[in-house]
C-alpha positions as CSV (number, residue, x, y, z in Angstrom):
1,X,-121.4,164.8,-76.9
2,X,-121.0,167.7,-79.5
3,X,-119.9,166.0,-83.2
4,X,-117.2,168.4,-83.4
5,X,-115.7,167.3,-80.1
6,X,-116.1,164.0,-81.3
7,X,-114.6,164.7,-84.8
8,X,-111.5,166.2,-83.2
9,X,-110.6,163.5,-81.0
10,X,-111.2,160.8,-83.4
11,X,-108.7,163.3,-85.8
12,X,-106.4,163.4,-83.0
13,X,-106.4,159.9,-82.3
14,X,-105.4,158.9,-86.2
15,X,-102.7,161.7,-86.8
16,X,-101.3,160.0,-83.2
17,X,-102.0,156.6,-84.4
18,X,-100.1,157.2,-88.0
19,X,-96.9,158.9,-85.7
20,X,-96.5,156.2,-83.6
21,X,-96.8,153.2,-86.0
22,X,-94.3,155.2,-88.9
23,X,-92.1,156.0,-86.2
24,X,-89.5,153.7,-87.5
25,X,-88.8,155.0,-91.3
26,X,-85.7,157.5,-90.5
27,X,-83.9,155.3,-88.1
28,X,-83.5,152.8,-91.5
29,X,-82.4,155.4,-93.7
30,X,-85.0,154.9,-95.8
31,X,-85.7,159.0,-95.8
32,X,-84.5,162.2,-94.3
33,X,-85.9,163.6,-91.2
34,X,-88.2,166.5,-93.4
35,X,-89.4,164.3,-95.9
36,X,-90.4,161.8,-92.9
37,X,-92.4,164.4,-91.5
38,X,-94.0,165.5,-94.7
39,X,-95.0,162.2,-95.1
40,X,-96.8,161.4,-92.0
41,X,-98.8,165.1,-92.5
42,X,-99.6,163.2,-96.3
43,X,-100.5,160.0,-94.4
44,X,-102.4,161.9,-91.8
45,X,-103.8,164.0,-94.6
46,X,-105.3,161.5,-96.5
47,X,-106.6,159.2,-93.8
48,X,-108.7,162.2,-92.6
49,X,-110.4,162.7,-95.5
50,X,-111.3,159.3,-95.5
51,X,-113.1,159.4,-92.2
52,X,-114.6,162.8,-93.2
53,X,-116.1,161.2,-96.8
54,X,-119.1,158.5,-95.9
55,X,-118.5,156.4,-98.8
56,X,-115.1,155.2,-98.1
57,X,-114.4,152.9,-95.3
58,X,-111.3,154.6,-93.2
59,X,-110.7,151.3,-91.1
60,X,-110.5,149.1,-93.5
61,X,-108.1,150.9,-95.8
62,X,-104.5,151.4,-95.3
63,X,-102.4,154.4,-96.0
64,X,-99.2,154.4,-96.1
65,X,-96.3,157.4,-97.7
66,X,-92.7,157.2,-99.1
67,X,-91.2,160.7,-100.4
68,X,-94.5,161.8,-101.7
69,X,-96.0,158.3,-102.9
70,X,-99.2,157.0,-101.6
71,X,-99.5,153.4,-101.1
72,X,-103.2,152.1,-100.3
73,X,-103.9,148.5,-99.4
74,X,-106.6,146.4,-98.2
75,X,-110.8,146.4,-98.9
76,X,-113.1,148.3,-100.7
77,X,-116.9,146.9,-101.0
78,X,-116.9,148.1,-104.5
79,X,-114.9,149.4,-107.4
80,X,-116.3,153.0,-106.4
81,X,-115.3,153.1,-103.2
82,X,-112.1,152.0,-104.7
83,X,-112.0,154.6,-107.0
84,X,-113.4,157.5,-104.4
85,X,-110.1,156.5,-101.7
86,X,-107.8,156.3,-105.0
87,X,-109.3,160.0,-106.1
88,X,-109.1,161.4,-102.5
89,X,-105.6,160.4,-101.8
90,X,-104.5,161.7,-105.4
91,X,-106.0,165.1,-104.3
92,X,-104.2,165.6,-100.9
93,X,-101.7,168.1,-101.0
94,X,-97.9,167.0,-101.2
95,X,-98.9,163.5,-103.4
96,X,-96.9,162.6,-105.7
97,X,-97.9,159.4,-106.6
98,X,-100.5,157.1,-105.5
99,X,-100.4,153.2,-105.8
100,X,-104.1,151.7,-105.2
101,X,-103.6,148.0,-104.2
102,X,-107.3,147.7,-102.9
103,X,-108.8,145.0,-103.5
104,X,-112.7,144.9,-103.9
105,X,-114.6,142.3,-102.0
106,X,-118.3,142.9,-101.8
């Protein structure tokens, strides 16, 4: 299979993936409907870049936004991948904020 086929639908498949498990944020009032959507394109945003960049680990970092703030939780192997999600979340268009809670566990 072509890589850029591949690349696409595994793209596809997170921006789907981030909809459908954020689908809940407006219904609690927590935002309005526009900065909801901006927020999943951040969330989206920033996860993609971490499947694109070979030193972070996309599936074992979460990403999660709230008006603009980045919120990243889980494992890094090492306090560089830690600071490599931290730096590529920062530098995703529309962040405000970003709050690294990774915890490093070779």
């Amino acid at each position: 299979m072509n890589t850029k086929y591949i690349r696409a639908l595994a793209l596809a498949a997170l921006a789907g993936t981030t909809i459908l498990t954020t689908g809940c944020a407006v219904v609690r009032g927590q935002e309005t409907p526009g900065a909801y959507i901006d927020d999943v394109a951040i969330t989206t945003a920033v996860k993609a870049k971490f499947v694109e960049d070979k030193t972070v680990d996309a599936a074992a970092i979460k990403v999660e936004t709230l008006n603009g703030t980045v919120s990243l939780s889980g494992f890094a192997k090492s306090n560089a991948e830690k600071s490599q999600a931290e730096y590529l979340a920062r530098n995703s268009r529309g962040v405000r904020e970003v709050r690294n809670n990774l915890a490093v566990r070779p």
